[in-house]
Backbone as JSON, one array per atom type, in Angstrom:
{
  "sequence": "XXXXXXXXXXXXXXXXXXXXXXXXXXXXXXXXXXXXXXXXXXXXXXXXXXXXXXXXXXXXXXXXXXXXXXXXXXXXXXXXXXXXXXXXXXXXXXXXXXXXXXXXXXXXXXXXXXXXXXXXXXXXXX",
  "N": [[116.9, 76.03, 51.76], [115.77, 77.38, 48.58], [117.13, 78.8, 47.16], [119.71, 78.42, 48.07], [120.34, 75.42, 46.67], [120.05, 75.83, 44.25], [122.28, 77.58, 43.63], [124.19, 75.99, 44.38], [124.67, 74.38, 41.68], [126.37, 73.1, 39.49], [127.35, 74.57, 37.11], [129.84, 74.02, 34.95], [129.9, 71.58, 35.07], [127.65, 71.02, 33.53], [128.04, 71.82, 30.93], [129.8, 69.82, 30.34], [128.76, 67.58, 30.62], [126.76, 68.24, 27.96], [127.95, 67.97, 26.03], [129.05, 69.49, 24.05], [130.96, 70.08, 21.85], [130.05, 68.39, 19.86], [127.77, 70.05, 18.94], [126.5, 71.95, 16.49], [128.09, 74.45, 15.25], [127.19, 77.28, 15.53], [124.9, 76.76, 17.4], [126.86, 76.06, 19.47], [127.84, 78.13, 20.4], [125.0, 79.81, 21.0], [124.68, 78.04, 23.34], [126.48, 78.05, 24.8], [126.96, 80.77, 25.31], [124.37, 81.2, 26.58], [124.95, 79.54, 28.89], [127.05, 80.79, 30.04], [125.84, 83.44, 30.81], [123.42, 82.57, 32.47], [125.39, 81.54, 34.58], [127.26, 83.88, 35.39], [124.96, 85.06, 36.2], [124.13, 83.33, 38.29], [126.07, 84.25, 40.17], [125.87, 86.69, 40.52], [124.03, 86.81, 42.02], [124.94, 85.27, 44.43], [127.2, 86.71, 45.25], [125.68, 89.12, 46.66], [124.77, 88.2, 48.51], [121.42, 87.58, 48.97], [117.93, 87.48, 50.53], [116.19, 86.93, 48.92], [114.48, 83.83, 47.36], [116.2, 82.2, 44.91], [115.19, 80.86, 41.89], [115.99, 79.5, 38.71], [114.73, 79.12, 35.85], [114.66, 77.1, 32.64], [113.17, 77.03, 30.89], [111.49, 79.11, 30.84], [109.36, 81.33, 28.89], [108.44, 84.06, 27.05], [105.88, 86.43, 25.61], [106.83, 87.99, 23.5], [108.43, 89.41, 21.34], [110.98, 90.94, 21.21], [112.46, 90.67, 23.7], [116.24, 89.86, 24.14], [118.07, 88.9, 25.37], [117.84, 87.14, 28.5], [115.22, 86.3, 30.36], [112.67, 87.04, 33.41], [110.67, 86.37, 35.94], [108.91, 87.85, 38.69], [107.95, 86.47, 41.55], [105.28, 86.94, 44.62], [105.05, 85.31, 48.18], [102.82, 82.89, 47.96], [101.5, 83.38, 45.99], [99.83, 82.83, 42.48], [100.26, 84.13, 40.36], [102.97, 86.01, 38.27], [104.35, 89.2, 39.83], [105.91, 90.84, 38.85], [107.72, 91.21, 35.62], [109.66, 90.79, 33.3], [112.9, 91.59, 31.11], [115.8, 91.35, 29.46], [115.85, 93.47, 26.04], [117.84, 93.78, 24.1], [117.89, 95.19, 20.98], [115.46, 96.6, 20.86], [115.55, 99.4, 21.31], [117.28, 100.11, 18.95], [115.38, 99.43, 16.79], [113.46, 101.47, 16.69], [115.25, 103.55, 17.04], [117.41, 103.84, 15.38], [119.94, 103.25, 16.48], [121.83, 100.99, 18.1], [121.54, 100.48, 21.94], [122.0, 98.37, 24.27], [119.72, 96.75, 26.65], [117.94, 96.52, 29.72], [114.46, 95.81, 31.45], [111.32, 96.04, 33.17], [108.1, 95.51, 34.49], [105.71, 96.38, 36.29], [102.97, 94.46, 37.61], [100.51, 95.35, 38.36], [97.53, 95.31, 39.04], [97.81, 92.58, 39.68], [99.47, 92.46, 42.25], [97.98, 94.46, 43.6], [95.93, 92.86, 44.09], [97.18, 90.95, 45.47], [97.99, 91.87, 48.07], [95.79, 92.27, 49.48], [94.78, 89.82, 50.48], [94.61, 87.84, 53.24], [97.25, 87.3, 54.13], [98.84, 89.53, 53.87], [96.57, 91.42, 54.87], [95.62, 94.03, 54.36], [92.93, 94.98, 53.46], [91.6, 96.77, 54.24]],
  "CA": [[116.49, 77.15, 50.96], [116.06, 77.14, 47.23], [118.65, 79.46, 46.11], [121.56, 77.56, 48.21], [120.31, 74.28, 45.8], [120.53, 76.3, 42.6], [123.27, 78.02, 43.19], [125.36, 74.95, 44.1], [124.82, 73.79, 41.15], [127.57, 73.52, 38.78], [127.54, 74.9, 35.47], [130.45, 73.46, 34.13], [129.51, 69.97, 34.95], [126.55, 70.99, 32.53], [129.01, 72.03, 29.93], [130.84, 68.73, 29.92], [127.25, 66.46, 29.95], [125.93, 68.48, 27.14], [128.95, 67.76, 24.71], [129.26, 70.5, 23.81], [131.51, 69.98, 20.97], [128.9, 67.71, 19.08], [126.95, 70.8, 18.21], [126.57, 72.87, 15.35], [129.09, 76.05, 15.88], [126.16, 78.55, 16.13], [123.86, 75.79, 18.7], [127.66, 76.18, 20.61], [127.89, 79.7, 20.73], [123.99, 80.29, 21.91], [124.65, 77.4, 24.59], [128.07, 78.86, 25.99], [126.39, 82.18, 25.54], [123.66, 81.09, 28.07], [125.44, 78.68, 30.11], [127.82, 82.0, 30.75], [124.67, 84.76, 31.16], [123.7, 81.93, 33.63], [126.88, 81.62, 35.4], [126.79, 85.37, 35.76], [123.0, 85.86, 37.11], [124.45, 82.65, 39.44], [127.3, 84.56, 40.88], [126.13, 87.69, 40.9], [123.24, 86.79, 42.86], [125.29, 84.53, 45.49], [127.89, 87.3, 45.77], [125.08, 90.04, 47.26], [123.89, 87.5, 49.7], [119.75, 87.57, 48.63], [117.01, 86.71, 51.08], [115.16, 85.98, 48.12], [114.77, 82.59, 46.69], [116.21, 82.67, 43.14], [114.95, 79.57, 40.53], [116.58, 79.78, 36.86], [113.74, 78.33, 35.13], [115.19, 77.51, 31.3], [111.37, 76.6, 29.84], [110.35, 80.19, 30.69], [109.42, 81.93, 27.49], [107.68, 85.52, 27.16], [105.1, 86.06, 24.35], [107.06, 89.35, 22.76], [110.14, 88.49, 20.51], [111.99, 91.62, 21.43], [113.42, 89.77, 24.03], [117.22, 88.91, 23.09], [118.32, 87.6, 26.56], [117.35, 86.55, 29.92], [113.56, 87.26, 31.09], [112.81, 86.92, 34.72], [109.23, 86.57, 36.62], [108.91, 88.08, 40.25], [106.57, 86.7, 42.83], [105.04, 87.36, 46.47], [104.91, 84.05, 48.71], [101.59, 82.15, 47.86], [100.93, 84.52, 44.78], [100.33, 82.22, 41.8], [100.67, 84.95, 39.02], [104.17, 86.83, 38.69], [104.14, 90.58, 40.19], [107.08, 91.26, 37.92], [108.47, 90.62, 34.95], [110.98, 91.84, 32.57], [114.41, 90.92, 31.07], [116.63, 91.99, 28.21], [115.73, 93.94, 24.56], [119.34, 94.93, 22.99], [117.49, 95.37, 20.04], [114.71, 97.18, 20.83], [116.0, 101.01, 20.7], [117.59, 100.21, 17.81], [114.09, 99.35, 16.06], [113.11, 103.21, 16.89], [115.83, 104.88, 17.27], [118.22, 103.52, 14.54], [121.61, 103.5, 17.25], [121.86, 100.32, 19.11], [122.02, 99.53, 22.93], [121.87, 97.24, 25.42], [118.92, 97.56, 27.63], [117.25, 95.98, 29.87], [113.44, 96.34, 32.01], [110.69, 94.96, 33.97], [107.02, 95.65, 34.22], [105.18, 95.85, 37.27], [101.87, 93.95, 37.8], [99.78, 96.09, 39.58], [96.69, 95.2, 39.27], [98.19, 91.51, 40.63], [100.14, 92.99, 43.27], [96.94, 94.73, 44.49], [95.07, 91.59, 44.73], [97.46, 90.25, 46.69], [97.93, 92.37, 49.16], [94.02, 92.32, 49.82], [95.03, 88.32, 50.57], [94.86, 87.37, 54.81], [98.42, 87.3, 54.29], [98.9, 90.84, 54.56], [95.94, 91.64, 55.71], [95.57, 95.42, 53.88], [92.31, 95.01, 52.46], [90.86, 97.83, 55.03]],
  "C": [[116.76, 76.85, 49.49], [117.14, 76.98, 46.57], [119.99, 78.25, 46.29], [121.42, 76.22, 46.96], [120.75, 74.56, 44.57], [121.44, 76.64, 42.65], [124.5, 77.57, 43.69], [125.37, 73.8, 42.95], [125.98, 73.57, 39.91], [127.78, 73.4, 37.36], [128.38, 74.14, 34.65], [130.13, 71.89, 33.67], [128.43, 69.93, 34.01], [127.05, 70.81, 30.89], [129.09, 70.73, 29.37], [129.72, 67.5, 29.59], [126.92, 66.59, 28.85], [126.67, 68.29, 25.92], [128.99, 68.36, 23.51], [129.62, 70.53, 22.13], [130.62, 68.91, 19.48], [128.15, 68.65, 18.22], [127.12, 71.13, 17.36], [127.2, 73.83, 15.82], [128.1, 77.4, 16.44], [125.08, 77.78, 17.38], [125.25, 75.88, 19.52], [127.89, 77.58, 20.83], [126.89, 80.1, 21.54], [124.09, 79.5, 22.95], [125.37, 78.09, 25.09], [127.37, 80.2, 26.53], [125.39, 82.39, 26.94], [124.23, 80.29, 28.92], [126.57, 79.63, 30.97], [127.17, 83.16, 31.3], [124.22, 83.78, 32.74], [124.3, 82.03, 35.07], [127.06, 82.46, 35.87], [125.95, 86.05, 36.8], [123.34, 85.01, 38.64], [125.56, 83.45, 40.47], [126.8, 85.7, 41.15], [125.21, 88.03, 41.83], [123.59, 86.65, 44.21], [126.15, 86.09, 45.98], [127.03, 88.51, 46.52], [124.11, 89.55, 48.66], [122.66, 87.79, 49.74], [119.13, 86.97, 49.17], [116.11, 86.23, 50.25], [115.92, 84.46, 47.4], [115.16, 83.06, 45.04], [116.24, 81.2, 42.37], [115.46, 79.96, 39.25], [115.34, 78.34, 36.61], [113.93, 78.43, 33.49], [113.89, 77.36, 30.46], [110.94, 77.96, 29.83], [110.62, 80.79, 29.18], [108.34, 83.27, 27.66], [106.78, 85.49, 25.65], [105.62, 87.35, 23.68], [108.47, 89.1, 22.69], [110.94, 89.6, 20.6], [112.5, 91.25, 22.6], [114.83, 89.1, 23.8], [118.2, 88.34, 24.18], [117.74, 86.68, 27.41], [116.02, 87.1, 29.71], [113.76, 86.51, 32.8], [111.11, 87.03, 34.72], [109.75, 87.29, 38.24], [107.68, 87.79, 40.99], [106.38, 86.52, 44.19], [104.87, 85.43, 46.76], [103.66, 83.65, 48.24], [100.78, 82.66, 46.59], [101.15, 83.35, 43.54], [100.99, 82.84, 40.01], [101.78, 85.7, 39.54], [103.66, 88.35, 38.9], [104.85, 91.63, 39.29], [107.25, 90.64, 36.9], [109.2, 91.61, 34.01], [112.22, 90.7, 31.81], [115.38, 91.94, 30.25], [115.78, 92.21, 27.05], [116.81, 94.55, 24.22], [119.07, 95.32, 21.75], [116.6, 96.84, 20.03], [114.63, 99.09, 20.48], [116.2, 101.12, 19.55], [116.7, 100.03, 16.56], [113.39, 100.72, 15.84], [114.24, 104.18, 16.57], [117.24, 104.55, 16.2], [120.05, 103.61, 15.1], [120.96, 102.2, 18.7], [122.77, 100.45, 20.34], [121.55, 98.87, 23.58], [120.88, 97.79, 26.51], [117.95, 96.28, 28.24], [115.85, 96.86, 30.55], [113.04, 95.99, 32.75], [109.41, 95.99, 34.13], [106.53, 95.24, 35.33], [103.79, 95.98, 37.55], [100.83, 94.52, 39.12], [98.58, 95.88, 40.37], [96.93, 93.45, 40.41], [98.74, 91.75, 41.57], [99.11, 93.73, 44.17], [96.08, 93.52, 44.81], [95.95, 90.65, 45.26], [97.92, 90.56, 48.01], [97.28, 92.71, 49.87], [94.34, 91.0, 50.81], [95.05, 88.7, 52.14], [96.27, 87.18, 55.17], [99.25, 88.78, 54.9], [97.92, 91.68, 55.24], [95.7, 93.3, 55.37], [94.04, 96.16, 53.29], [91.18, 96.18, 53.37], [90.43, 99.25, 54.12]]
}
């Protein structure tokens, strides 16, 4: 299964490859920062025991810069577009509403989620 691969993988040993200490002080802060949000999403996944597969994919990128953590995709078996997505904006209130917090979301793909539940997979399209 996926997850068990990813989530024996071991962060720190990433730490100690990436030499850390080489960086610039603010390029070590946003690494630690994610190599600990990471570490986090890794543990807090394993500890609820999840039949879903979970991939940390670090290339993903979203096209809307209020974004100031994690994003996430969600998708059905054989589905090649995500059904979900979402992540973090800690900013974003605070752009409107002049009193920051922490917030996250997620956005669900409906119109993709109906065309795949049309699919011979589920078999709904009656």
């Amino acid at each position: 299964m996926l997850s068990s691969l990813v989530l024996n993988f071991d962060l720190n040993s990433l730490k100690n490859s990436l030499n850390i200490n080489s960086l610039s002080k603010n390029l070590q802060k946003s690494l630690s920062s994610i190599l600990e949000e990471t570490y986090w999403i890794f543990n807090s996944w394993e500890s609820k025991k999840r039949r879903i597969d979970l991939c940390i994919d670090f290339s993903l990128l979203r096209d809307l810069n209020y974004y100031t953590g994690f994003v996430f995709q969600g998708y059905l078996q054989d589905s090649p577009d995500p059904v979900l997505t979402g992540g973090t904006y800690d900013h974003l209130y605070e752009m409107f509403s002049g009193v920051q917090k922490n917030a996250s979301g997620y956005a669900l793909m409906v119109n993709t989620l109906e065309s795949s539940l049309k699919t011979p997979l589920f078999n709904l399209s009656s």
